[in-house]
C-alpha positions, 0 to 999 in steps of 0.5 A: 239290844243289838249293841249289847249283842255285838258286846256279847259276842266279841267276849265270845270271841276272846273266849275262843282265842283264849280256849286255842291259845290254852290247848295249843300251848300246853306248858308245865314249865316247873315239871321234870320231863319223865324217860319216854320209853319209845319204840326203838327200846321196845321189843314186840312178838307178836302172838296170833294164837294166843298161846304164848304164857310168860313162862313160855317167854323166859323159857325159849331163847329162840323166839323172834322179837322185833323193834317197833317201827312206831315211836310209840308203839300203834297196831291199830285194830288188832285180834293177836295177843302183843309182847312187849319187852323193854329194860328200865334202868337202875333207879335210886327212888321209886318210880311209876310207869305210865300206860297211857291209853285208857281202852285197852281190856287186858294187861298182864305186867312183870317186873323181872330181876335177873331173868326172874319174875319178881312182881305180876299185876293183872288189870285192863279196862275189862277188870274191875277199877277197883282191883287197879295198883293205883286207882288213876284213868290211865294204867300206872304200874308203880316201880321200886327202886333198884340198883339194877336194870329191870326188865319189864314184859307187858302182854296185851290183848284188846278189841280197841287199837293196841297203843303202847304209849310208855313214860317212866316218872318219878313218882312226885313229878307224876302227881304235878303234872297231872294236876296240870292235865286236870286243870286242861281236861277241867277247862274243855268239860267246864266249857261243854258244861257252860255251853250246855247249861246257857244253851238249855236256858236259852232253850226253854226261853225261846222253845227253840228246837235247834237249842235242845238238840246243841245240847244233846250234842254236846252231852253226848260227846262229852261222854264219849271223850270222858269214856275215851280219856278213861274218866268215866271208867274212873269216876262214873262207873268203875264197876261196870267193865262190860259196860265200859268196854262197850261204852265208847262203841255206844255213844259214837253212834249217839252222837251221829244222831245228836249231830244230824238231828240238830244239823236238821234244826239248825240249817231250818233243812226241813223248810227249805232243803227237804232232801237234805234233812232227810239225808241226814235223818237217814244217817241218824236211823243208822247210828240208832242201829249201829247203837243199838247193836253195839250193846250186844255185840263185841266192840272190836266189831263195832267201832269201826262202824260207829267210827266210819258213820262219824265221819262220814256224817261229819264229811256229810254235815260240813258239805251240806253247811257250805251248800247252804252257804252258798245258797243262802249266804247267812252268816251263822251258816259260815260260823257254823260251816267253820265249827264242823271243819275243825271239828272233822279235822280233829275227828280224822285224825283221831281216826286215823290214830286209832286205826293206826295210820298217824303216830300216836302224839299228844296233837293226834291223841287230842286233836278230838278233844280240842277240835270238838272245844273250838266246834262247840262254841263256834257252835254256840256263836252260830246259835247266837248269830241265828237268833241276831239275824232272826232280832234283825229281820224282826226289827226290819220288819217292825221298822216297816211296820211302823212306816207303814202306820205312820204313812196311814196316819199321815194319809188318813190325816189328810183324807180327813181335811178333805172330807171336813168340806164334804161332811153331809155327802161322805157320811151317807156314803160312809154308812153305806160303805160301813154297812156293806162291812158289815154284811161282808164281815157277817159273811166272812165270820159265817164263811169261818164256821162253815166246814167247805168239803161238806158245806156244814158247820166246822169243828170251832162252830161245834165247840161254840154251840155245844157249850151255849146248848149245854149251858141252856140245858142247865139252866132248863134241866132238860137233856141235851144228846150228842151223836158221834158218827165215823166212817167205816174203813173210809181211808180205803176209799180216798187209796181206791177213788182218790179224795176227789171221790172222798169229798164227793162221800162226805158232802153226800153224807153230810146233806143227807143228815142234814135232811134228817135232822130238821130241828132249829136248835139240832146242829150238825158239824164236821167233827175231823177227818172222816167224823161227824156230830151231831147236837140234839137239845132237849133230845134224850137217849131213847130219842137220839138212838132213834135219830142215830140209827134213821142216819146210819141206815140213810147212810147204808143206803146211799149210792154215791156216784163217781167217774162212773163208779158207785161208791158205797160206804157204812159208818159207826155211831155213839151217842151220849145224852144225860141232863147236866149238872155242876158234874157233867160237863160238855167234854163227859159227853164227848167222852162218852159219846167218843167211848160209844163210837169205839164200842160200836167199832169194836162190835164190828162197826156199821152200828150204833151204841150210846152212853148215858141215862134214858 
């Protein structure tokens, strides 16, 4: 098994070189490269009142443009309206301009010939998907041919970072090379869908948490890159601009969450390093919050607090793995430890990109998405590194077990030669030594069922007896009665006494009902907690009321005496008796007793009520 493991997991590891060695390497090596239309060709004005129309623009001569300082176009998080102007040069065929950037709301495009408008389109990710020119995830505004230089103004206005990053095709070359981008954004969503069904089988295989929560991880973030690289806007819900605007700000925080939780799971911080875990716990409360109130307020509000949480829970996960490391030297921490520190790389830099202070390119544009690839299945080699160290630490184990019964073997093997010699004198005193066995296994299997706050019977004992009495009032069709007994407000005694003095309530309770109930066959046992039963054979209603209410009042009676102080206490009783057929079994009549005792709660407690037939 182990050998196969290791098989297993060196394909893994191919998988990994093969996944670095696809995303790094990019290569459309048949592909005509298209016009990058950089910064330096690009002129801004900017519009911090939001009053500027087109009309506005071709009219006033003397309006300030300026040359961006970005070879794409990066303002970052921006409330001003963004002109931009730019000249496209002659074109014998019909050609596309790409706006690639998914999440910008509102884009107003002309074309204009000799300082006039010739075509206006009106899209953004705040409109509807369908209303686009060309129905693809990035902006494609499509170009006729000309046999002169056109000047193109775009005026843009979005609560996510303004990114202008511009690329003229040709049409035919357009359509290629997103085919290649397919088969790219095919391979990283094939390897989350891959991770997230094997890990799910494995899940419901071992009902091993940690495994559950890598797959919600994983969902999560595959959402979140498919709502950033405009897909699901595309495919998943291209009627919803409200939503898709606020989708992004929505599932950043899901993922701190996912993240957390699973970190929680996986490093087994509950066990062992409770501080931590709730450290992280606190960082998922707030990603709840900040989830939750992405869907009401505006998302250029939010995303710098879905963005910040992500990183710094990032940060805060990947130190926690290396003192954990180092705490414990497991190999699966370092693997895991590996997977958050190129996972954070990528999300910084996205950030960073998005918040405008890198350059967007396509490392910085995909440095997420790829880090995220290579964190997701070093993530998934640490779950299997985690489940190899838990078969090795149970093979050493069964290893041991098995030299250990082996040595008892050997031993007792020699014992018996010995004893072959001695067979009259060692069996008396085998019998002797069996019978003290026996004695002390009776006491031990008494000692089980004994509940030992309040020296009665616990509740596995109660479970016993109540079906061997129910059976017998069956086969007798004789009535058989059960008393449910709480205390009143006892939780009030262990805050005010301590349970020191809630113990002392309890075992003077118990005896004295105990001395009420003198019967052979009437048992009393602790219940759970605070609660009671008591099992009256051949007892009906009308008699088992009469014992109820003897121990309620013995109860009401009671002066418990503690450190000085006397305590008092009341309790709350239902009881429930009837004869037993193939209908009524031993759970109706805890049923109804259970329902009697929240009707005497309910009636102001210190009370008793019943269920049954008198």
């Amino acid at each position: 098994m182990i050998t196969q493991f290791n098989w297993n997991f060196r394909l893994r590891i191919s998988c990994l070189v093969a996944l670095i060695c696809t995303f790094i390497s990019p290569s459309y090596a048949e592909i005509q490269e298209p016009l990058a239309i950089n910064g330096q060709h690009i002129e801004v004005l900017i519009d911090p009142e939001h009053q500027l129309t087109v009309d506005n623009i071709l009219d006033q001569k003397d309006l300030i443009w300026k040359s961006s300082n970005y070879k794409t176009p990066s303002y970052g998080f921006s409330p001003h309206t963004y002109w931009f102007r730019f000249t496209l040069p002659a074109q014998k065929n019909e050609s596309i301009l790409e706006l690639n950037y998914a999440l910008l709301d509102d884009i107003s495009y002309y074309r204009l010939q000799d300082g006039k408008i010739i075509e206006t389109i009106l899209t953004g990710d705040k409109r509807s998907f369908s209303n686009r020119p060309i129905r693809h995830r990035a902006f494609l505004f499509p170009v006729t041919a000309s046999d002169q230089n056109q000047t193109i103004l775009l005026k843009i206005r979005s609560s996510s970072a303004i990114q202008v990053p511009l690329r003229l095709w040709s049409e035919n070359t357009f359509f290629e090379r997103d085919q290649y981008l397919f088969v790219e954004h095919g391979i990283y969503y094939g390897i989350a869908l891959v991770m997230v069904l094997y890990n799910f089988f494995l899940f419901l295989r071992l009902r091993d948490s940690a495994y559950g929560f890598y797959v919600l991880y994983v969902i999560t973030f595959a959402f979140a890159q498919l709502s950033l690289s405009g897909f699901s806007y595309q495919f998943i819900w291209p009627d919803s601009p409200e939503w898709n605007e606020k989708s992004l700000a929505v599932l950043t925080p899901l993922i701190v969450i996912s993240a957390a939780v699973f970190s929680s799971h996986f490093l087994k911080l509950t066990s062992y390093y409770p501080r931590l875990s709730k450290l992280l716990y606190s960082h998922a409360f707030i990603g709840i919050v900040i989830s939750a109130a992405s869907v009401y307020l505006p998302y250029h509000t939010m995303i710098p607090y879905a963005a910040g949480l992500a990183i710094v829970t990032c940060l805060t996960i990947l130190l926690i793995s290396y003192y954990v490391i180092v705490k414990s030297m497991h190999k699966y921490a370092i693997y895991f430890a590996a997977a958050w520190s190129v996972f954070l790389v990528g999300v910084v830099v996205l950030a960073m990109n998005k918040f405008g202070f890198l350059p967007r390119t396509w490392v910085t544009e995909s440095a997420a998405q790829i880090g995220s690839a290579i964190e997701i299945i070093l993530l998934s080699f640490a779950l299997a590194e985690r489940l190899y160290d838990a078969m090795q630490r149970r093979f050493i184990a069964e290893n041991e077990s098995i030299y250990i019964k082996e040595k008892l073997i050997r031993t007792q093997q020699k014992q018996n030669q010995v004893l072959e010699s001695e067979v009259t004198a060692r069996t008396q005193d085998l019998e002797e030594a069996l019978n003290k066995v026996n004695i002390l296994n009776d006491e031990l299997s008494d000692l089980s069922t004994m509940d030992q706050v309040t020296g009665v019977r616990n509740r596995r004992y109660f479970d016993d007896m109540l079906e061997k009495e129910f059976r017998r009032a069956f086969r007798n069709h004789s009535n058989i009665s059960l008393i449910m007994l709480d205390l009143d407000h006892f939780k009030s005694v262990n805050d005010t006494h301590g349970h020191l003095a809630g113990d002392l309530c309890l075992k003077t309770i118990a005896n004295a009902i105990y001395n009420i109930v003198k019967r052979p066959p009437d048992l009393v046992c602790r219940y759970g907690g605070e609660e009671l039963a008591i099992i009256l054979p051949e007892t009906d209603l009308k008699g088992a009321m009469i014992t109820a209410e003897r121990i309620r009042h013995q109860i009401e009676s009671l002066q418990v005496k503690f450190s000085g102080e006397t305590i008092s206490v009341t309790a709350s009783l239902g009881v429930s008796s009837f004869i037993p057929n193939t209908n009524k079994t031993p759970n109706l009549l805890i049923e109804l007793a259970d329902n009697a005792l929240y009707q005497a709660k309910n009636d102001g407690r210190n009370c008793t009520r019943s269920r049954g037939n008198i």
